[in-house]
N, CA, C and O of each residue as an XYZ file, in Angstrom:
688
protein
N       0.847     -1.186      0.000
C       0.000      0.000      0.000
C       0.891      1.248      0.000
O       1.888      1.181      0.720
N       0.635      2.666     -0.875
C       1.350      3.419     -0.614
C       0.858      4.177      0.337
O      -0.271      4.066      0.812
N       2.145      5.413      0.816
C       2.069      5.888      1.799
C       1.015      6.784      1.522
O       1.099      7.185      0.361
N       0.062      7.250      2.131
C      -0.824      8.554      2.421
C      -0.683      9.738      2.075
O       0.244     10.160      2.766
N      -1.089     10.636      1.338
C      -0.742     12.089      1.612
C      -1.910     12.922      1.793
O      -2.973     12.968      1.175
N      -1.227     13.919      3.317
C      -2.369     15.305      3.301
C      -1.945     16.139      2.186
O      -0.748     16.304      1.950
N      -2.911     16.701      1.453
C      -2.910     17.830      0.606
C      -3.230     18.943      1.091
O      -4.416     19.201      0.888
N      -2.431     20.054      1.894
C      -2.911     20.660      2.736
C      -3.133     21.848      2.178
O      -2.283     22.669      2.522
N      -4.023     22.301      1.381
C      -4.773     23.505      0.588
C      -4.913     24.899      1.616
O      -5.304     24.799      2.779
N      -4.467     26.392      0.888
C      -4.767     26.988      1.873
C      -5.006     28.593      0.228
O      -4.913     28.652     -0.998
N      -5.330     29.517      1.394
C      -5.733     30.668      0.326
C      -6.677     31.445      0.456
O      -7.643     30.757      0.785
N      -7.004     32.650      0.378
C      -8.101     33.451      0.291
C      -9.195     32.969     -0.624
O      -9.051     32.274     -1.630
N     -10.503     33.529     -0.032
C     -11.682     32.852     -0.736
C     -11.699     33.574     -2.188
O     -11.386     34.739     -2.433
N     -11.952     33.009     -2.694
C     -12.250     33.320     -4.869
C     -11.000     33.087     -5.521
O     -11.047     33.256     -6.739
N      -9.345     32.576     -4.814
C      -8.485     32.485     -5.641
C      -8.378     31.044     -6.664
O      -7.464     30.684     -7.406
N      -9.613     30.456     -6.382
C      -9.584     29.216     -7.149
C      -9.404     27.567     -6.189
O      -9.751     26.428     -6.502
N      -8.673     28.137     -4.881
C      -8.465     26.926     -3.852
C      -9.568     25.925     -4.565
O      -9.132     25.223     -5.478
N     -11.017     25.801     -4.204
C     -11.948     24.646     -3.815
C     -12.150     23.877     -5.098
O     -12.372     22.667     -5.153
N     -12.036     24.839     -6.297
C     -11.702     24.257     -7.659
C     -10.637     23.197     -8.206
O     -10.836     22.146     -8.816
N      -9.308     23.869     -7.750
C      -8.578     23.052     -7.593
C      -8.351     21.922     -6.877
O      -8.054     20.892     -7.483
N      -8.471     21.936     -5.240
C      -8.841     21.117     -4.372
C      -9.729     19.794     -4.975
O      -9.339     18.670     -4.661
N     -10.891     19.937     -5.817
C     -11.634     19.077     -5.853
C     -11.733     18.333     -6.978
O     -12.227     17.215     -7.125
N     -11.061     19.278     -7.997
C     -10.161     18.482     -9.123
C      -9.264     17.618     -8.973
O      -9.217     16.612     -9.680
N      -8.248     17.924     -7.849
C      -7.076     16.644     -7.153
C      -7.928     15.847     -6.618
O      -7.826     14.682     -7.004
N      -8.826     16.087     -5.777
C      -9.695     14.646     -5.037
C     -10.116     13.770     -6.195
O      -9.979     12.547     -6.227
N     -10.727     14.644     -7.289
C     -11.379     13.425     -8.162
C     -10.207     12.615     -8.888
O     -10.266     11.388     -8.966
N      -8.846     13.548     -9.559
C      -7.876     12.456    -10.332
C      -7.017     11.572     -9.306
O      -6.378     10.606     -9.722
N      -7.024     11.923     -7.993
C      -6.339     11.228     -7.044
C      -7.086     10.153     -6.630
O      -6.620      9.014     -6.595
N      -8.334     10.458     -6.279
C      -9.207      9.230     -5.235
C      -9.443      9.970     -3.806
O     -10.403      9.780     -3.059
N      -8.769     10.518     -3.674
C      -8.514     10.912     -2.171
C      -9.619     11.295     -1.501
O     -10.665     11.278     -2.150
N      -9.669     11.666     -0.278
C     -10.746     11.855      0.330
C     -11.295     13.316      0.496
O     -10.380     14.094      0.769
N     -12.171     13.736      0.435
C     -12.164     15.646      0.356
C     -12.885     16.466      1.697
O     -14.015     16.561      2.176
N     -11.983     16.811      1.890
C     -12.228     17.701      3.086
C     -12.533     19.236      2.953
O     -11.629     20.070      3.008
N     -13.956     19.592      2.762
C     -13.934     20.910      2.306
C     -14.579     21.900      4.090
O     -15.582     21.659      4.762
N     -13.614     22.841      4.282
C     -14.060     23.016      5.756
C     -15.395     23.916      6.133
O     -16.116     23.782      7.122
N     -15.494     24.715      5.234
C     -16.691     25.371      4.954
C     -17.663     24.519      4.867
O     -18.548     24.950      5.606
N     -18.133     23.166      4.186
C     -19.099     22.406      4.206
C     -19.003     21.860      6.257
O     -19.904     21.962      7.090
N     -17.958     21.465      6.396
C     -17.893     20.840      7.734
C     -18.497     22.175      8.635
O     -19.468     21.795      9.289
N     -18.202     23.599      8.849
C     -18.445     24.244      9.460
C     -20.116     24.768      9.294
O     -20.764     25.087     10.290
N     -20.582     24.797      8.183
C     -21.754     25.277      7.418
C     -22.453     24.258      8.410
O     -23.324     24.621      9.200
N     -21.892     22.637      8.283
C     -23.151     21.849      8.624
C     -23.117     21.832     10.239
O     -24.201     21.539     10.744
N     -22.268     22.045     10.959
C     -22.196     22.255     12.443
C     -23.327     23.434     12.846
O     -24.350     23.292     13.516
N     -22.774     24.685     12.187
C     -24.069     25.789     12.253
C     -25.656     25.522     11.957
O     -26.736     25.887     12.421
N     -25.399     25.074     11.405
C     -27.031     24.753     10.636
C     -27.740     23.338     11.665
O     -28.876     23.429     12.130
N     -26.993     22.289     11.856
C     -27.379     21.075     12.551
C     -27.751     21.188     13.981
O     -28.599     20.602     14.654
N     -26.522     22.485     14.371
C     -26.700     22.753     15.962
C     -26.427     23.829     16.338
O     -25.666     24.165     17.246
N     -27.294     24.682     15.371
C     -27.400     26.023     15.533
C     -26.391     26.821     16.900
O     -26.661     27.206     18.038
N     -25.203     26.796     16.091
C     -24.030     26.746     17.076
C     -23.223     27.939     15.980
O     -22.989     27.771     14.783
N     -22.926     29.078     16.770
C     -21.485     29.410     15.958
C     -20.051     28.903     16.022
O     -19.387     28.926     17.059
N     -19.652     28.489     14.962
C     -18.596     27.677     15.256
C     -17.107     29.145     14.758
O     -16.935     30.117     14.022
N     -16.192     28.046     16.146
C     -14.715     29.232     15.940
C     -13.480     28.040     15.348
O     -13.173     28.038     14.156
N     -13.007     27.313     16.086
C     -11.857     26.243     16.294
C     -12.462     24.847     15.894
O     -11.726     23.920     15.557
N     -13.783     24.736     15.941
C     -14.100     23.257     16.136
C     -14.574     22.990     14.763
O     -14.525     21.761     14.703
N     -14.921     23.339     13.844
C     -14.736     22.739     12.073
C     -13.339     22.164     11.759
O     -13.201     21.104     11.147
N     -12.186     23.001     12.259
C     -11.060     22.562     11.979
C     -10.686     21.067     12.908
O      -9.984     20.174     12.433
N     -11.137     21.026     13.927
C     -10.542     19.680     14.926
C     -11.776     19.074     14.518
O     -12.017     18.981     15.722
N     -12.688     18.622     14.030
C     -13.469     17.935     13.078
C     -13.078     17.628     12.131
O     -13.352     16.497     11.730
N     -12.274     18.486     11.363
C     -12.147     18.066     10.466
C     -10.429     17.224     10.432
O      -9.979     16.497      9.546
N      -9.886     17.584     11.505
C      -8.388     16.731     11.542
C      -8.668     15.626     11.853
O      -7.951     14.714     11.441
N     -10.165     15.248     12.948
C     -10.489     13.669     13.173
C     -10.842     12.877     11.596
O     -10.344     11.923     10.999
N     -11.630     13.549     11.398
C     -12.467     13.086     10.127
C     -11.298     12.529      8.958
O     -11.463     11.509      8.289
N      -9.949     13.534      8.861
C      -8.800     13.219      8.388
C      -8.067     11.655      8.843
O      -7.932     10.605      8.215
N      -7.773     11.978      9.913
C      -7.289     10.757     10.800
C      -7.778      9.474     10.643
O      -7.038      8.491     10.616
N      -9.217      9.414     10.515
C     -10.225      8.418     10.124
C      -9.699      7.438      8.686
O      -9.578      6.252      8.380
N      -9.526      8.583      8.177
C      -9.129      8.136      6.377
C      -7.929      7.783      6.392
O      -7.691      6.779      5.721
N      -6.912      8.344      7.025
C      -5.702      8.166      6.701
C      -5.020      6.800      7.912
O      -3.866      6.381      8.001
N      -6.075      6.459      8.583
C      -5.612      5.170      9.394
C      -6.336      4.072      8.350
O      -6.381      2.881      8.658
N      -6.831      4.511      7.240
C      -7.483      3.525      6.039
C      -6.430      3.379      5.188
O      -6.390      2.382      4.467
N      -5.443      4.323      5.141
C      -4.389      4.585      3.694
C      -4.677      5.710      2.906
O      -3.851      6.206      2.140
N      -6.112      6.240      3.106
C      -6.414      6.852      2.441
C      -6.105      7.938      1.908
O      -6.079      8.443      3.031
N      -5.831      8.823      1.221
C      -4.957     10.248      1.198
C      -6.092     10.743      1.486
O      -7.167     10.146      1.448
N      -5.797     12.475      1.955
C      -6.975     13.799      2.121
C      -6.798     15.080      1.366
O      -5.634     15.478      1.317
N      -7.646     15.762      0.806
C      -7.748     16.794      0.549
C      -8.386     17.445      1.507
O      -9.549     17.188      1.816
N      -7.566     18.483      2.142
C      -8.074     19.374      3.177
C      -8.189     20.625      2.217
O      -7.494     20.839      1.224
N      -9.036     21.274      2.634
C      -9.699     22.319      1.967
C     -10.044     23.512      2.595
O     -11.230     23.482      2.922
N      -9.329     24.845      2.979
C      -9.594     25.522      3.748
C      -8.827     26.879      3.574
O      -7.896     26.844      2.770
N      -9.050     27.946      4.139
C      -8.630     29.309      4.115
C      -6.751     29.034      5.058
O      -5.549     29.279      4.957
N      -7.435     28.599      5.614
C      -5.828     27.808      6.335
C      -4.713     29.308      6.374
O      -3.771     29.590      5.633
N      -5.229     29.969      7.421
C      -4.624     31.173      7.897
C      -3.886     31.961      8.366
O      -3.533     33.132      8.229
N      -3.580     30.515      9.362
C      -2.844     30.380     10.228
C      -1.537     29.528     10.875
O      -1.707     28.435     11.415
N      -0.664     29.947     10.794
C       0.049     29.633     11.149
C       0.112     27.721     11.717
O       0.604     26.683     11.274
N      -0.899     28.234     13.196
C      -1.442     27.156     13.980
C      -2.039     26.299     13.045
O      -1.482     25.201     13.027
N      -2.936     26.405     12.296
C      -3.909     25.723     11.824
C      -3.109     24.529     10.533
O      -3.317     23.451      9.976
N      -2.445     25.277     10.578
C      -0.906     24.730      8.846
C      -0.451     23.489      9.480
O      -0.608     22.402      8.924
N       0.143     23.623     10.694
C       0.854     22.881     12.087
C      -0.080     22.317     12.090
O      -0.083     21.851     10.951
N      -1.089     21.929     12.634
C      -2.329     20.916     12.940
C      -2.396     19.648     11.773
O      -2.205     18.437     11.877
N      -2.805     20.641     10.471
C      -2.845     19.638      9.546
C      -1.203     18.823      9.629
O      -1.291     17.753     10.232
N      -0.412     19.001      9.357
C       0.853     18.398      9.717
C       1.200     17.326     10.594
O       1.976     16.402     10.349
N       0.435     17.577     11.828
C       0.497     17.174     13.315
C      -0.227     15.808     12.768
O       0.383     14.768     13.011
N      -1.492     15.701     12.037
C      -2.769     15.194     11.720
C      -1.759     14.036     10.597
O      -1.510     12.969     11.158
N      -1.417     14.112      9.714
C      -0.299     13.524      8.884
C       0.581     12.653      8.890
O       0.803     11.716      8.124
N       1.455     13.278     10.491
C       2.633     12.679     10.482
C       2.027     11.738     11.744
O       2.276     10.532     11.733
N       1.461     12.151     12.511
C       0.205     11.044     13.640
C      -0.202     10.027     12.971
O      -0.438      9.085     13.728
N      -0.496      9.663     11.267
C      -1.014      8.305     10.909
C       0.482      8.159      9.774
O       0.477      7.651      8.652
N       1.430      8.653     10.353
C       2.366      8.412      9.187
C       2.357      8.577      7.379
O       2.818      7.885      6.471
N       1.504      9.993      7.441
C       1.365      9.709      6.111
C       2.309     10.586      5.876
O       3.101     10.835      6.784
N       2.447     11.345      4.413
C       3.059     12.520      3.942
C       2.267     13.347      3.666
O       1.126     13.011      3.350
N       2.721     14.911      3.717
C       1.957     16.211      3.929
C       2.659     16.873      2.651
O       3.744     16.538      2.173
N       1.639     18.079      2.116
C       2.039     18.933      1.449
C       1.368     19.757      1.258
O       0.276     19.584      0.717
N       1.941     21.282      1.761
C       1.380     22.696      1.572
C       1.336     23.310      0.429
O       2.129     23.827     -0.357
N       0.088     23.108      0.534
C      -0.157     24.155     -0.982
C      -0.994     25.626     -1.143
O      -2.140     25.415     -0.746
N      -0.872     26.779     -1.500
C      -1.386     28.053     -1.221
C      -2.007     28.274     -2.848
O      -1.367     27.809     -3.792
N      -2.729     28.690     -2.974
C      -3.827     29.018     -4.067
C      -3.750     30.834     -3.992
O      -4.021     31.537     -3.018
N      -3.333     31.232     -5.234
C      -3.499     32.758     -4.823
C      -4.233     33.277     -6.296
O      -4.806     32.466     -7.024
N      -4.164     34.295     -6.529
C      -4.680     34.903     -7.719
C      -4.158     36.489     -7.586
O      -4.705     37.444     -7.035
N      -3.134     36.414     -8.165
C      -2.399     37.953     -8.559
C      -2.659     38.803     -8.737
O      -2.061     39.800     -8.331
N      -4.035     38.806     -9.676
C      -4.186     40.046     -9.918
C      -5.579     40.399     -8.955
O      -6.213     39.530     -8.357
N      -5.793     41.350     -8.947
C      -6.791     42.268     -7.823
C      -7.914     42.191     -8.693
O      -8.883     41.575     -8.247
N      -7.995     42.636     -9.736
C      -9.320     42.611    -10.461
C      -9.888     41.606    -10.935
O     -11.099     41.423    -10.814
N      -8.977     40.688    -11.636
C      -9.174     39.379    -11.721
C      -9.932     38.616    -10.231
O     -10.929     37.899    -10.156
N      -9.365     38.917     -9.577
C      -9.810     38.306     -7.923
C     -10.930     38.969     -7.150
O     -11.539     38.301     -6.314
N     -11.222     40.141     -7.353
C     -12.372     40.838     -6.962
C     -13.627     40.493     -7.814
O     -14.784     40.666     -7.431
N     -13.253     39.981     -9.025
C     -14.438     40.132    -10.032
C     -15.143     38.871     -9.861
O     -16.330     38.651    -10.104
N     -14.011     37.844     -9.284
C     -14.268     36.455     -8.559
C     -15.067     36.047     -7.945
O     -15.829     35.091     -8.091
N     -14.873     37.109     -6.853
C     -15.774     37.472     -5.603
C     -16.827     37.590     -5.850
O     -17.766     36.869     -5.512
N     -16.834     39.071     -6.849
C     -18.191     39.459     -7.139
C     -19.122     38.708     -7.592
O     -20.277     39.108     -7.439
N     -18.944     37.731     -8.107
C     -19.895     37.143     -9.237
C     -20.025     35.471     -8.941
O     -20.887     34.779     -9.482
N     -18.985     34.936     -7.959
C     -19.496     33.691     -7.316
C     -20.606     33.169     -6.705
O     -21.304     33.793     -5.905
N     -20.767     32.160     -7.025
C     -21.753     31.240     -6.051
C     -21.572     30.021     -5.197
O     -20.700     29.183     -5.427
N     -22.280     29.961     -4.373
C     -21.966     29.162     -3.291
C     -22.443     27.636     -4.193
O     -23.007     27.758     -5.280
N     -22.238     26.655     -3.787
C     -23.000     25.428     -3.343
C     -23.046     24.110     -2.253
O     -23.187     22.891     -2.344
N     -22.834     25.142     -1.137
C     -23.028     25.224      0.101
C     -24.432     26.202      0.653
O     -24.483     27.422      0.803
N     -25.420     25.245      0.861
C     -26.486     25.605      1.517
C     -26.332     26.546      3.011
O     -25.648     26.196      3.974
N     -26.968     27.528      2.940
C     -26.790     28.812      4.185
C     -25.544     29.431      4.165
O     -25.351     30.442      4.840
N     -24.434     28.805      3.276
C     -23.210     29.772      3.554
C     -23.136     30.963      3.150
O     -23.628     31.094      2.030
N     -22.618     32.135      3.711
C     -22.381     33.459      3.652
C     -21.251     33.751      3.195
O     -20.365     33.663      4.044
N     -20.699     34.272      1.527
C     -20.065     34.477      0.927
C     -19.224     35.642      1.112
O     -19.504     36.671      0.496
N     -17.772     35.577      2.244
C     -17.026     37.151      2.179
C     -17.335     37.784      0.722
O     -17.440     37.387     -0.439
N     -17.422     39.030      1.467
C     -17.000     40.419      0.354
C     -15.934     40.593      0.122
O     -15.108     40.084      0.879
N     -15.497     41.349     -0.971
C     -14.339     41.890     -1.325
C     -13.525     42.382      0.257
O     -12.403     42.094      0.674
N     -14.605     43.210      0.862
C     -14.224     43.834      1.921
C     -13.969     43.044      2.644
O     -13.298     43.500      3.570
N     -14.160     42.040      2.716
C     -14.108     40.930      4.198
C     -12.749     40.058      4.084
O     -12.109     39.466      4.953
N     -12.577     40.175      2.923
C     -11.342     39.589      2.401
C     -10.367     40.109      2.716
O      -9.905     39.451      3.649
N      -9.718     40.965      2.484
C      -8.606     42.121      2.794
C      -8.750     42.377      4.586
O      -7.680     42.491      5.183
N      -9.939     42.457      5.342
C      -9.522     42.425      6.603
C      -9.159     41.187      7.498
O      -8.891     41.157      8.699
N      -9.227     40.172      6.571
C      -9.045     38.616      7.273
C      -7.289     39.032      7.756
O      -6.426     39.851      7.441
N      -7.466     37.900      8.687
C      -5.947     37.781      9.101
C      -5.308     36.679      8.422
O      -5.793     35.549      8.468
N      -4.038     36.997      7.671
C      -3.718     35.880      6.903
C      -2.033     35.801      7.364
O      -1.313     36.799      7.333
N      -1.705     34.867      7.657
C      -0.238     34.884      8.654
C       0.762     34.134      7.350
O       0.475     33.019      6.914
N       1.954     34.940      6.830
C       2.759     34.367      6.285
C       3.470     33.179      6.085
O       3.914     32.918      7.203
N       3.785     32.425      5.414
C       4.470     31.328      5.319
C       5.484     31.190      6.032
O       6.327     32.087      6.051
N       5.656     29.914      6.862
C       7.334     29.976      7.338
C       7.359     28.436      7.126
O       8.507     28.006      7.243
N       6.344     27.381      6.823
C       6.895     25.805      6.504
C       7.359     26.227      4.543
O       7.373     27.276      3.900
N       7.589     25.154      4.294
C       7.767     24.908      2.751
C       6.612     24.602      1.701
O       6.387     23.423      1.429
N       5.994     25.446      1.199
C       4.999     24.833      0.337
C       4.958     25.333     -1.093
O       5.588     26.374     -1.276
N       4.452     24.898     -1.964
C       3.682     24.799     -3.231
C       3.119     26.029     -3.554
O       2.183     26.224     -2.778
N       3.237     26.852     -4.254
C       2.337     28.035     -4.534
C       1.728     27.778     -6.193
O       2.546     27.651     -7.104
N       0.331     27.724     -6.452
C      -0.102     28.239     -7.780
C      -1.069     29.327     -7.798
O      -2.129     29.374     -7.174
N      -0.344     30.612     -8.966
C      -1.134     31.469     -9.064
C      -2.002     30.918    -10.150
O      -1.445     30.321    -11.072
N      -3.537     31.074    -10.146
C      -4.681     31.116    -10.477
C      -4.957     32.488    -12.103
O      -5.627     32.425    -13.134
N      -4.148     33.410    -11.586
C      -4.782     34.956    -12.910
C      -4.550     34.478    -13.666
O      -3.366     34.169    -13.800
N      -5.309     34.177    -14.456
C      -5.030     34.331    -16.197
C      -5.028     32.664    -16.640
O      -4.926     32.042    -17.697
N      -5.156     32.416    -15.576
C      -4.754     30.477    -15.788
C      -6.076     29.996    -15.847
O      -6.915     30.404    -15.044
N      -6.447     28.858    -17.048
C      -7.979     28.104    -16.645
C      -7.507     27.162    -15.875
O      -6.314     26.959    -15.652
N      -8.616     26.433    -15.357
C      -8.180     25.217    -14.148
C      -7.309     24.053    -14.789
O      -6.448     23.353    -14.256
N      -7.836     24.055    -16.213
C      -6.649     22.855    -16.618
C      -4.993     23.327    -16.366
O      -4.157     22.524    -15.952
N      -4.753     24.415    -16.611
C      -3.359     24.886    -16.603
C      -2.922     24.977    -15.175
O      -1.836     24.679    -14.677
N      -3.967     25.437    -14.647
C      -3.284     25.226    -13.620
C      -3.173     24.030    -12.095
O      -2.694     24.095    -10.963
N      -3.808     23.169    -12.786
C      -4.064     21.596    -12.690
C      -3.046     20.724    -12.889
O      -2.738     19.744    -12.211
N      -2.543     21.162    -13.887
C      -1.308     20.806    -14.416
C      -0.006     21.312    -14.425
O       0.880     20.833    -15.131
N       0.205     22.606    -13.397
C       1.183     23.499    -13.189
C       1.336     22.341    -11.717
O       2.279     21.576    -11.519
N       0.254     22.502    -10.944
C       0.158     21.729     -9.754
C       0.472     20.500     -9.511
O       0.916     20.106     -8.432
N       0.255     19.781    -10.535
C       0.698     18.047    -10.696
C       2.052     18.487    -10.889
O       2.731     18.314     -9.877
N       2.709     19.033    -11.921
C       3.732     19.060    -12.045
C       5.042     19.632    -11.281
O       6.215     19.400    -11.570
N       4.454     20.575    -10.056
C       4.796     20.790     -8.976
C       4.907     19.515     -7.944
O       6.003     19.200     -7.481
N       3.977     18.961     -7.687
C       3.512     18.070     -6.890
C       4.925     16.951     -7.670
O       5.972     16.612     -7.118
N       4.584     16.705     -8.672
C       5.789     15.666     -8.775
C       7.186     15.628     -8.602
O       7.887     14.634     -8.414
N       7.603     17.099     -8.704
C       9.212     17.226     -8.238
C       9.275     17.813     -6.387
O      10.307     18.264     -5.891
N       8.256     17.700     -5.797
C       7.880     17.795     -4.547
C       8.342     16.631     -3.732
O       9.243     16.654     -2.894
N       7.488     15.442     -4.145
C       7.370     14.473     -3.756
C       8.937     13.782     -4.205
O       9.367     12.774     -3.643
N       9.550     14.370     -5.099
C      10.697     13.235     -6.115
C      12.024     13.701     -4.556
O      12.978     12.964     -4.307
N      11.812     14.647     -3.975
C      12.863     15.515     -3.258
C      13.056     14.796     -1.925
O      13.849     15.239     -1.094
């Protein structure tokens, strides 16, 4: 059996993350962890605002799969510092292999226009604004990861910028 890998997805909302994300789950197999669905359904099920606990839901829910073999696609704004570390923690706990990956989109207009004009398909979720975006707290990189910019790229290109990342990742 091969070894496991977290795909540990991170990025501001409209840069393309969940697109991509769910394109690797389907050519991989892997399992998909989208955290917004996990958090959406906590709110809604038990009319609860949720802060910390979508994410430690969703590292069990990980753990689950990956004591199967299974690989994960984690799927998330992934902000933080802490939260980067967790998934990691979550990884190397069932012995699998991890890899950080950041989803961005360069250009501002390109990425605002994103915003503007998206849709959910996530039932009750509340879609940041442009504005909500720019005041998030987003904590710089300090592990090693993967970056694909999104502007100007359709998902195949950059599907395939990502595999091809992913393969001299893994070769190292």
């Amino acid at each position: 059996m091969q070894q496991p890998i977290v795909y540990i997805f991170s990025g501001l909302p409209g840069a393309g993350k969940t697109t991509i994300a769910k394109e690797l789950a389907r050519t991989t197999q892997a399992a998909y962890l989208r955290l917004d669905t996990i958090e959406q359904g906590i709110q809604d099920l038990c009319n609860y605002k949720v802060q910390g606990e979508g994410y430690r839901l969703a590292y069990r829910i990980a753990g689950d799969n990956l004591a199967l073999g299974q690989s994960v696609i984690a799927d998330s704004c992934n902000p933080w510092k802490m939260t980067r570390e967790e998934w990691e923690a979550v990884a190397l706990s069932h012995n699998a292999l991890f890899v950080n990956i950041e989803i961005i989109c360069s250009d501002p207009k390109e990425h605002r226009l994103r915003i503007e004009t998206r849709k959910t398909d996530i039932k009750n979720l509340h879609l940041p604004t442009w504005q909500d975006i720019f005041k998030r707290e987003y904590h710089p990189w300090e592990q090693e990861y993967i970056i694909i910019d999104t502007a100007h790229k359709s998902l195949h290109d950059s599907c395939i910028e990502l595999e091809n990342k992913l393969k001299v990742y893994f070769e190292n």
